[in-house]
C-alpha positions in Angstrom: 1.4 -15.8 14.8 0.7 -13.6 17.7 -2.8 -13.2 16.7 -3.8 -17.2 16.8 -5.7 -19.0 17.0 -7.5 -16.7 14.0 -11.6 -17.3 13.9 -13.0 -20.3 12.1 -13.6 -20.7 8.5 -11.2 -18.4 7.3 -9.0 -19.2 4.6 -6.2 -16.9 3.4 -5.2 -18.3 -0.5 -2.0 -17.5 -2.0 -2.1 -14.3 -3.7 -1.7 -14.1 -7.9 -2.7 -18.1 -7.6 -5.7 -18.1 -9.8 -5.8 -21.6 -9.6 -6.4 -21.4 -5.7 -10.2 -18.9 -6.9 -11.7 -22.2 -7.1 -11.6 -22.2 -3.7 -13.9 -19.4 -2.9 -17.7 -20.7 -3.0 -20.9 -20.1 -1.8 -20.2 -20.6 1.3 -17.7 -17.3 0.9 -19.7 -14.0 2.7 -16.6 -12.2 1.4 -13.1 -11.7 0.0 -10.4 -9.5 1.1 -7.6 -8.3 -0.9 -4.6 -5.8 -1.2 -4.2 -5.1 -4.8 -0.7 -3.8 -4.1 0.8 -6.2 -1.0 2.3 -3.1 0.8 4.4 -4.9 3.9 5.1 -7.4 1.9 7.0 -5.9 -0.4 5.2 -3.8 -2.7 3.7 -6.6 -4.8 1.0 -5.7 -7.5 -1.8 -8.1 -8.0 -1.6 -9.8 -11.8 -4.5 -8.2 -13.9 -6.0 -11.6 -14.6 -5.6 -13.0 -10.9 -8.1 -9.8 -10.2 -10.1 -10.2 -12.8 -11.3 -13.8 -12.4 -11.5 -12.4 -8.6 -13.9 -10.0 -9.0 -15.8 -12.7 -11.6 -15.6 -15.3 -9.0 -17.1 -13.1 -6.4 -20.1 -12.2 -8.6 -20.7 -16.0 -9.5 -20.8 -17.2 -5.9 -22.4 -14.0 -4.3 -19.5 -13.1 -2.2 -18.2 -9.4 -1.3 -15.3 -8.3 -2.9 -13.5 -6.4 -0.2 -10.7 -4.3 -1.1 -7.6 -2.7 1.3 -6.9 0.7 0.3 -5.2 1.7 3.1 -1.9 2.1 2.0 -2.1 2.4 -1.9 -5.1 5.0 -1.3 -5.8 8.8 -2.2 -2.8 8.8 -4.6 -0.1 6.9 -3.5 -0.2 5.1 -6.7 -0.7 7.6 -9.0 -4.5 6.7 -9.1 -7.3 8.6 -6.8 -7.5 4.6 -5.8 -5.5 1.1 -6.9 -8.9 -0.3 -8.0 -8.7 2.5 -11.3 -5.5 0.4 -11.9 -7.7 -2.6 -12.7 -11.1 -0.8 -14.0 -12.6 -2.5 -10.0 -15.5 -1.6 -9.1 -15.0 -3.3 -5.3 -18.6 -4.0 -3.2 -16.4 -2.3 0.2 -13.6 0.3 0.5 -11.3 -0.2 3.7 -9.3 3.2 3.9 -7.1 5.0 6.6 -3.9 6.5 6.6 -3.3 9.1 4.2 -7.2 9.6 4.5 -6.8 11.5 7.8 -4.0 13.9 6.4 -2.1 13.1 9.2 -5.0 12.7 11.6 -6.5 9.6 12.9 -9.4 8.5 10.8 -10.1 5.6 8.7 -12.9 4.5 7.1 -15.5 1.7 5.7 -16.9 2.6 2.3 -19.5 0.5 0.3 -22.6 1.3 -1.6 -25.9 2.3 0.2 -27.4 -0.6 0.1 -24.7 -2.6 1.9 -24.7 0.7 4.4 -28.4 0.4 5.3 -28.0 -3.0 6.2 -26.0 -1.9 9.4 -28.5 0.6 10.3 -30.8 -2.5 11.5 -28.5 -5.8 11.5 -28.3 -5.2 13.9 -29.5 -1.4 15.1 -25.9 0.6 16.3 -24.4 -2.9 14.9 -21.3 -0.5 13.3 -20.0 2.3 15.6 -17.2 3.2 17.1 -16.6 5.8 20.1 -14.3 8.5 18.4 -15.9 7.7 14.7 -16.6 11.4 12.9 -14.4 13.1 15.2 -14.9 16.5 13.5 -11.3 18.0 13.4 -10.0 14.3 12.0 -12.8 15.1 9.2 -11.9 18.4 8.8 -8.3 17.4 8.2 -9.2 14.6 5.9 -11.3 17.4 4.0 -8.7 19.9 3.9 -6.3 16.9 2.3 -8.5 15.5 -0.1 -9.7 18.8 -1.7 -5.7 19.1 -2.4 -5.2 15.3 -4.5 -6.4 17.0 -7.8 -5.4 15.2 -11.5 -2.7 17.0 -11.9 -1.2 16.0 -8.4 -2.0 12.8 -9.6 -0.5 13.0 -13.0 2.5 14.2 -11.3 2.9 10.7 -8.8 3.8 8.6 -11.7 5.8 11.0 -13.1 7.9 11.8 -10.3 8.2 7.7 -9.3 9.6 7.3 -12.9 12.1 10.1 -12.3 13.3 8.4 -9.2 13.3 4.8 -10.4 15.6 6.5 -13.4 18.0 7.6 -10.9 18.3 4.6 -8.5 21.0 2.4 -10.4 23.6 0.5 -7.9 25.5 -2.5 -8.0 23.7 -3.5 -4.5 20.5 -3.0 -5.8 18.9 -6.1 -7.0 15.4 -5.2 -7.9 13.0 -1.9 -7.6 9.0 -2.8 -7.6 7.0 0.4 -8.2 3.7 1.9 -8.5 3.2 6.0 -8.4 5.4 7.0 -5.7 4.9 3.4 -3.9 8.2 2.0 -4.5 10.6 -1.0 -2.6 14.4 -0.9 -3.7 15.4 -4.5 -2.9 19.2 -5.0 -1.3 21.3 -8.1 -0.7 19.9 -9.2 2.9 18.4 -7.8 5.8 21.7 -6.6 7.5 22.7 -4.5 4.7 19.3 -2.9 4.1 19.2 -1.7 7.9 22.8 -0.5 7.3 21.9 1.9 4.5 18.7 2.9 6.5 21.0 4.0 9.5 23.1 6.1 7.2 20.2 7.6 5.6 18.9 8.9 8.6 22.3 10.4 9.9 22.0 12.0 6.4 19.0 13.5 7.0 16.2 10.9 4.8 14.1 8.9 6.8 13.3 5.6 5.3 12.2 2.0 7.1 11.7 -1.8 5.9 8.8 -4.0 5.6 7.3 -6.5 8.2 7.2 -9.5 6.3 10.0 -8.2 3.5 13.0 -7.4 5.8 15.6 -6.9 2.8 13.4 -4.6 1.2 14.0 -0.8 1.2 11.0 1.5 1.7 10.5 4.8 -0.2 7.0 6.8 -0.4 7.6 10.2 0.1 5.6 12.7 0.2 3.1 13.4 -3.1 3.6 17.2 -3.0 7.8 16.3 -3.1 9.5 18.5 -5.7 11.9 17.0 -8.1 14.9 18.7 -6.4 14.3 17.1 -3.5 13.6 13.6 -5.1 17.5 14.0 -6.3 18.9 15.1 -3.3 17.3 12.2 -2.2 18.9 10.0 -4.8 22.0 10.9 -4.2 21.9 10.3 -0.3 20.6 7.0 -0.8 23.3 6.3 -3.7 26.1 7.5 -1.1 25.0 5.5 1.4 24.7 2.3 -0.7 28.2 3.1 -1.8 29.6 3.4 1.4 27.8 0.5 3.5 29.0 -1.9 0.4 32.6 -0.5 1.6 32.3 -1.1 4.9 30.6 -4.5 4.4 33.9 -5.0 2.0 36.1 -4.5 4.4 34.7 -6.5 7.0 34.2 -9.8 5.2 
């Protein structure tokens, strides 16, 4: 709400609605979507919702914009969330885990769609610190280490974790790859168990607009000892905040 009044003609349609696709027409210049709603609570887009998206687009000659930002370069056990859904989006928005712990994000699309911003106008898309050389060389250095056997190894290692999480105060776990939301009673108790977690030495958060939500995405390079010792932490807390709570009340 900070942000408003937001420019005209936008609409924002409820996600996995496929009735709401009608919507977009040829009027649309584009469509943005995050196949996997990250602050929201790790929510995956419904195969079919995306797929009549994408065939939507096509029909009315819109863009399919997709965010990649957080579910890219392997967080999902895919390279990118689009392999998830056989997408083949007309832009890329990326960042985060691009810059291997640098600054640097990035706009990717086809060349045709690139040349249009050499001229439409000329310098129309540049940015004062875009290229930075040692953010590229970082992002580089990173990529060249997601190979498919890392990747092989995210879904692998989510499962493991998932398998290990089971708690009276847990209510629900959404996952993808190492992308992953353990859902708690309310907001007060999640927070609770995050404090603890940190005294224990894991660092964990919540969501913005999923405040009950629990956050894990480690690292994709995290052994399987470490995803226990993990477990366990997070088990102990959970057992002991429900105590506490117990005692209170």
């Amino acid at each position: 709400r900070a942000f408003r009044p937001l420019p005209p003609d936008n609409l924002i349609l409820p996600f996995n609605d496929i009735n709401s696709i009608g919507q977009i027409s040829h009027r649309t210049a584009a469509v943005l979507v995050e196949l996997i709603q990250g602050e929201a609570g790790i929510r995956p887009a419904d195969e079919a919702f995306i797929q009549e998206l994408a065939y939507r687009c096509r029909v009315v000659g819109a863009l399919l914009i997709v965010d990649e930002c957080q579910t890219g370069f392997g967080r999902t056990g895919k390279m990118f969330a689009a392999e998830h859904y056989d997408l083949k989006p007309d832009i890329m928005i990326l960042g985060k885990a691009l810059g291997g712990g640098m600054p640097l994000g990035a706009f990717a699309a086809g060349k045709d769609l690139m040349q249009k911003l050499t001229t439409q106008p000329v310098l129309g898309h540049i940015t004062t610190f875009g290229g930075h050389p040692v953010c590229c060389a970082a992002g580089l250095a990173s990529a060249s280490l997601i190979t498919t056997e890392l990747l092989q190894q995210v879904e692998e290692k989510g499962k493991f974790l998932e398998e290990k999480l089971h708690h009276t105060a847990i209510k629900e776990i959404r996952r993808r790859g190492l992308m992953m939301v353990v859902d708690l009673p309310d907001e007060p108790f999640n927070k609770a168990v995050i404090r603890r977690m940190i005294t224990k030495g894991v660092v964990t958060d919540w969501f913005l607009f999923h405040d009950n939500g629990l956050r894990i995405a480690p690292p994709l390079v995290i052994t399987v000892p470490e995803l226990e010792f993990a477990a366990r932490l997070l088990l102990e807390s959970l057992d002991e905040v429900q105590k506490e709570l117990h005692s209170v009340n």
